[in-house]
C-alpha positions as CSV (number, residue, x, y, z in Angstrom):
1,X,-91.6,-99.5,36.4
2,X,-89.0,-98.3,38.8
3,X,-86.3,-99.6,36.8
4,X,-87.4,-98.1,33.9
5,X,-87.9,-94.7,34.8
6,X,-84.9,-94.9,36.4
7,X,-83.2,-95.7,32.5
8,X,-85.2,-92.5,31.6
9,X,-84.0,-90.4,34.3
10,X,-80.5,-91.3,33.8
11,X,-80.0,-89.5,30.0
12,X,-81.4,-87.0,31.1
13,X,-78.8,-86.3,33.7
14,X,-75.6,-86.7,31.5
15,X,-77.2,-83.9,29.1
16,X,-77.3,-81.3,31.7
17,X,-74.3,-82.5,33.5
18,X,-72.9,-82.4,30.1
19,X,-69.4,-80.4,30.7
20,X,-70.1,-79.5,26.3
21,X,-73.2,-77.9,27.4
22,X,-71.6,-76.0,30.5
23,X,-69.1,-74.8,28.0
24,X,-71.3,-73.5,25.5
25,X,-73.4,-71.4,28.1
26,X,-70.3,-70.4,29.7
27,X,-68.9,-69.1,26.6
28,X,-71.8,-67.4,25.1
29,X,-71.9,-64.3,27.6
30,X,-67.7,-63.7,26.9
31,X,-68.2,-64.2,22.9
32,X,-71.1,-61.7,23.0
33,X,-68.8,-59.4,25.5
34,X,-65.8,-59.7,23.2
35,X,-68.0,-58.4,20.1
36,X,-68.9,-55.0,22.1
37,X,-65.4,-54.5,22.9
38,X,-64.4,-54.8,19.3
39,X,-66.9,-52.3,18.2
40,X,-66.4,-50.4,20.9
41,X,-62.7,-50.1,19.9
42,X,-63.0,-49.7,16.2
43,X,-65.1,-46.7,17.2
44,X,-62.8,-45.4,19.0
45,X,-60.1,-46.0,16.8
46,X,-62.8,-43.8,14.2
47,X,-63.3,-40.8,16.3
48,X,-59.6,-40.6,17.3
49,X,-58.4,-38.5,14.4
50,X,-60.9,-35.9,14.7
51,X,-60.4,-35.3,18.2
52,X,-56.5,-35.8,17.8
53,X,-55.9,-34.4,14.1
54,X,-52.8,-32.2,13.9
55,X,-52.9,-28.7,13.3
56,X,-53.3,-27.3,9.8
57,X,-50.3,-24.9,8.5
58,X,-49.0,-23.7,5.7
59,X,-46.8,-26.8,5.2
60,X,-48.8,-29.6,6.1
61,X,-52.1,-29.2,4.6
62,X,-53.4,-31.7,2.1
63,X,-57.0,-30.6,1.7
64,X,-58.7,-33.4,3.8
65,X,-59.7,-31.7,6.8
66,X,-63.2,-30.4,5.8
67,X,-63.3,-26.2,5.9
68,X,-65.7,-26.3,8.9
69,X,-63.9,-27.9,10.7
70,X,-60.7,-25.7,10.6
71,X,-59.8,-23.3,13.2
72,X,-59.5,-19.0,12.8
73,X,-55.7,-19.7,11.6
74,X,-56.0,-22.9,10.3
75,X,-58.4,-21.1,7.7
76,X,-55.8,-18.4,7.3
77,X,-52.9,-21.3,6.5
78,X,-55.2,-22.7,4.0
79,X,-56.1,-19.5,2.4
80,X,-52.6,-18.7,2.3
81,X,-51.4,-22.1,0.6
82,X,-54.1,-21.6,-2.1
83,X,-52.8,-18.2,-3.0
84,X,-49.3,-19.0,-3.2
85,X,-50.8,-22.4,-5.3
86,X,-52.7,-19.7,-7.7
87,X,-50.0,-17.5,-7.7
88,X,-47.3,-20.2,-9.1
89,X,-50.2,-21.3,-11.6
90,X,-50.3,-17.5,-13.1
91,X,-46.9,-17.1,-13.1
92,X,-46.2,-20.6,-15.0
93,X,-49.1,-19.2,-17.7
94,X,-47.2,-15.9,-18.2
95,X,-43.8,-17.5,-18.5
96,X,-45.0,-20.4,-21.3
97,X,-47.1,-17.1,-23.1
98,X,-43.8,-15.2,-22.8
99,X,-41.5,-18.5,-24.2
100,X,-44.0,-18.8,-27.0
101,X,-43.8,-15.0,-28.1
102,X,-40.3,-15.0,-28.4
103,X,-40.2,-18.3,-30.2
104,X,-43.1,-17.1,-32.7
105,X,-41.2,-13.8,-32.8
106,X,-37.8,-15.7,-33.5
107,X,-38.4,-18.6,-35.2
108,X,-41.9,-19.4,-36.7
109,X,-42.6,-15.9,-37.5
110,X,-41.8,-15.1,-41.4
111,X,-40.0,-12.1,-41.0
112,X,-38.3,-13.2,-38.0
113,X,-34.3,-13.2,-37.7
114,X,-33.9,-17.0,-38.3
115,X,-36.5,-17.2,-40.9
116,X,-34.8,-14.0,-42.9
117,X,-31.4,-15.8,-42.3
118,X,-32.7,-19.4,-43.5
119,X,-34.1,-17.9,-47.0
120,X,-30.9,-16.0,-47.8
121,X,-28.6,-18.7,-46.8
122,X,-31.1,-21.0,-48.7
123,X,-30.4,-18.2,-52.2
124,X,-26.8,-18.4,-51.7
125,X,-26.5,-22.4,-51.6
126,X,-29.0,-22.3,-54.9
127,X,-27.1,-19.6,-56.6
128,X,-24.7,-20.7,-59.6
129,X,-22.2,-18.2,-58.9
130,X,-22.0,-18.5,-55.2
131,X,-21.2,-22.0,-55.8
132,X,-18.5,-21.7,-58.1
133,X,-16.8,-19.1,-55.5
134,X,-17.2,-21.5,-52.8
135,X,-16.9,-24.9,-54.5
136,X,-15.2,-24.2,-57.2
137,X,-15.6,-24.5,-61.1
138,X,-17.5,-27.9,-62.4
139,X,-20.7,-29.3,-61.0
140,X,-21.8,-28.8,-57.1
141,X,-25.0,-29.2,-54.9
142,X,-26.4,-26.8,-52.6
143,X,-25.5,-29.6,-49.8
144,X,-22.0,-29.1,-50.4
145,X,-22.8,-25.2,-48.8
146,X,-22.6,-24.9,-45.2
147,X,-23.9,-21.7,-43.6
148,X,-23.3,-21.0,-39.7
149,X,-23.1,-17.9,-37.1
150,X,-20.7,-16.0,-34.9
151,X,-17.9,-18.5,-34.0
152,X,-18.5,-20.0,-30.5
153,X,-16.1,-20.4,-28.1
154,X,-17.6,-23.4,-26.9
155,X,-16.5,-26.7,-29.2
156,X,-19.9,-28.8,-28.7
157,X,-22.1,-25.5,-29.8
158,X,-24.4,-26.5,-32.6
159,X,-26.4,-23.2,-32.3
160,X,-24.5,-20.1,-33.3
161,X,-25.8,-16.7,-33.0
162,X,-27.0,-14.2,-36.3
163,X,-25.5,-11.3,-36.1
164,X,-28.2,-8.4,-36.9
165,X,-29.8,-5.8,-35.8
166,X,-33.2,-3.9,-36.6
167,X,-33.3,0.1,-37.0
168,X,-35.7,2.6,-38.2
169,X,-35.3,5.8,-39.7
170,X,-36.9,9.5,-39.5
171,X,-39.0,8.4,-42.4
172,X,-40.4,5.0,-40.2
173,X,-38.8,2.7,-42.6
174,X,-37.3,-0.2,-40.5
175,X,-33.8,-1.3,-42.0
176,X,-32.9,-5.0,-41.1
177,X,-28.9,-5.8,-41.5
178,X,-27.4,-9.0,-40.8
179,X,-24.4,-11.3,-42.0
180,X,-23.6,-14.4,-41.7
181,X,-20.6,-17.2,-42.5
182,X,-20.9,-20.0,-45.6
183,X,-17.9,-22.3,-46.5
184,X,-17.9,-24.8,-49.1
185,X,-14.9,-27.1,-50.7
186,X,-12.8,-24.6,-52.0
187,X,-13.2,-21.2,-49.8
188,X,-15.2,-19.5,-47.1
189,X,-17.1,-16.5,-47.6
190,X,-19.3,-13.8,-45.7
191,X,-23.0,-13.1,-46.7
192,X,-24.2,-9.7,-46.4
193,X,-27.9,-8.8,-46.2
194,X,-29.5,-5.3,-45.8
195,X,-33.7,-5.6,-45.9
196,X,-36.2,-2.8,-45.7
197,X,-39.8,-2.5,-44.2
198,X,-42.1,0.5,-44.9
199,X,-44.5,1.8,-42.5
200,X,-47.7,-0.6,-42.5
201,X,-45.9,-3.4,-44.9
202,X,-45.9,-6.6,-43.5
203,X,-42.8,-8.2,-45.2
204,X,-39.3,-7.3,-45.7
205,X,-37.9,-7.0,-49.1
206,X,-34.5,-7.2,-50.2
207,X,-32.3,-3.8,-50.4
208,X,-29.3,-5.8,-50.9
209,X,-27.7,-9.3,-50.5
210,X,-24.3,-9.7,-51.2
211,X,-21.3,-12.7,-50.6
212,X,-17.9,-11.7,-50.5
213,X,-15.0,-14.3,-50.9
214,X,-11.7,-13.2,-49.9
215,X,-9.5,-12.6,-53.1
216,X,-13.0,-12.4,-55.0
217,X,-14.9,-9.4,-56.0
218,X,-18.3,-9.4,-54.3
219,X,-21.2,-11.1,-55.7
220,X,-24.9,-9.7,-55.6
221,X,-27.7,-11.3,-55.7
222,X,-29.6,-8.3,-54.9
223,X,-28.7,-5.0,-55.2
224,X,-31.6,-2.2,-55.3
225,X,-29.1,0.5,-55.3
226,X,-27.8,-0.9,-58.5
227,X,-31.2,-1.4,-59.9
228,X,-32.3,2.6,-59.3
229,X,-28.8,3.4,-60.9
230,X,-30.0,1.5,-63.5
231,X,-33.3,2.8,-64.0
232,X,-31.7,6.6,-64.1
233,X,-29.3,5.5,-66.5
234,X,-32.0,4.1,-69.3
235,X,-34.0,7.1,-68.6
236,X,-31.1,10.0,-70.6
237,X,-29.4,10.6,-73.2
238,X,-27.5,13.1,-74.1
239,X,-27.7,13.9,-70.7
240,X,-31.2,14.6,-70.7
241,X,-34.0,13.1,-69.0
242,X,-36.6,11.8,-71.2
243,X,-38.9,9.8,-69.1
């Protein structure tokens, strides 16, 4: 019996005096230690920030630091940035609205200076007798016809200014004159234009469109003082009126 209690006994004693075991209780109070002390820091690592943010100026301000949370003149900073902010926005609008008036007002519109300009230059290019002045006599294209500005002093300028200018009168009739360059194979000429607006018309109609080739007498293509002489002509005879 002795000896076999003693076998019993003897198991026993290696799994407590198991150096495994020791280390697994040993290490479970340090393992449970080391997980506070990682919370703890990540906590602390949270909390930082808000009780070490920087200041909030004019500059540096993103947005992120929550109004409350701003100071007397870190509210004033912030104010201040979003008014200069809204301030840029409504200057940006005005200048795109004020871009897109003058290009309506100088391009799209259909009595503007480059549409008026495009429509004669377009008449002059279709007209027969223009192109025999500037091409010469047999058969020619319009694309043979090129028209152009003011000369540029600058070699690479594609864009040459129309010469024109707008008036109006004591009657309120606005008077529209501009000219312009065309060259073709043979010879160059200038194109003339003088177009009149009444008082609540919308469109301007020809007075008088004219090319003149040097050498050349000058070709109309309109001519309403030519038309009324006309007209007053037809009306006598004898040297009487009888219409």
């Amino acid at each position: 019996m002795a000896s076999s209690s003693m076998k019993t006994i003897a198991p026993l004693k290696r799994m407590i005096l198991s150096p495994s075991l020791f280390i697994f209780r040993a290490g479970a109070r340090p393992a449970i230690r080391a997980s506070h002390e990682v919370i703890n820091a990540r906590t602390a690592a949270t909390d930082a920030p808000a009780a070490r943010r920087r200041a909030v100026t004019v500059v540096n301000d993103t947005g992120r630091v929550p109004w409350q949370q701003l100071s007397m003149g870190e509210k004033a900073a912030r104010t201040t940035q979003q008014t200069f902010n809204v301030g840029l926005v409504l200057l940006g609008i005005v200048a795109t609205g004020g871009v897109a008036t003058v290009l309506w007002l100088e391009v799209f519109s259909s009595d503007s200076k480059t549409a008026v300009y495009n429509r004669a230059a377009d008449r002059v290019r279709k007209d027969p007798e223009c192109l025999k002045l500037l091409a010469g006599e047999g058969l020619h294209n319009k694309r043979e016809i090129s028209a152009y500005g003011e000369p540029s002093w600058s070699r690479w300028a594609r864009n040459r200014t129309i010469a024109s200018r707008l008036e109006k009168d004591r009657a309120g009739m606005e008077h529209l004159h501009m000219h312009f360059y065309v060259e073709g194979p043979q010879a160059k000429g200038t194109v003339n234009l003088h177009m009149i607006r009444g008082p609540g018309e919308k469109d301007f109609v020809y007075h008088m469109l004219a090319l003149d080739v040097p050498g050349k007498q000058r070709h109309y293509l309109e001519n309403a003082d030519s038309k009324k002489l006309d007209q007053r002509k037809q009306g006598k005879m004898f040297g009487v009126r009888w219409n």
